[in-house]
Structure formats: C-alpha cells, structure tokens
C-alpha angles and dihedrals in degrees: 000000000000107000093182118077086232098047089051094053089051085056087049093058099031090062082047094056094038092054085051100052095053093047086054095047092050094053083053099051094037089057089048096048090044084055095040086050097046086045088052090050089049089243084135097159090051087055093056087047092063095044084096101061089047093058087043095063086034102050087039089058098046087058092052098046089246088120116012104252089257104058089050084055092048094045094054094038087056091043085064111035081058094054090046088051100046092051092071 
C-alpha cells in the first residue's frame, strides 16, 4: 500500500478509472451480444436497429482511451459487415 499522500491519491484515481473503463468495456460487449443474438435468431432488421447504440459505446470509449480509436473503427466495420453477411 501508498505510503506517500500523492501516491495514495494516484491509487484513488487509478481504482476510479479502472471501475469506468469496465464499465465501458461491458456496455460494449452487452450491445454486441444483444446484435450477435438477434442475428442468430434472423431478426436481422433488430439487429440494425441496435447498430446505433454500438457506435455510441464505441465511439464513447475511443474518446476516453479505453479502445484506440481504431479499434473502435475496425470493431464496428466488422459489426456490420457480419449482420450484412448473415442476412443473406
């Protein structure tokens, strides 16, 4: 454990952070699973409903440095590109 009042604080908002990029990441993965499970089911156009609030966590969590903003772009190119190939 910090003994130094600076180095506690760092802990402080290091457990913070830590606590805010889950959460982050776990909005991310729930709205996935929620699209691959719909695409499974051949609810394809529910599935493009939901896109939005995909790109909005991603999106969310490439502004904070939780996914480089790439990433982000390449997980939601690729969302997509599996919902357009399944409805075929």
């Amino acid at each position: 454990m910090p003994i130094i009042k600076s180095a506690k604080k760092a802990l402080r908002q290091a457990e913070r952070r830590r606590v805010q990029n889950l959460a982050r990441k776990d909005a991310i993965r729930e709205v996935v699973r929620k699209i691959k499970k719909l695409v499974a089911s051949n609810k394809h156009d529910e599935a493009l409903a939901l896109l939005p609030q995909a790109y909005k966590a991603m999106d969310k969590a490439a502004k904070t440095n939780v996914l480089h903003r790439n990433t982000a772009s390449r997980k939601k190119s690729r969302l997509v590109k599996f919902i357009r190939r399944t409805k075929v």
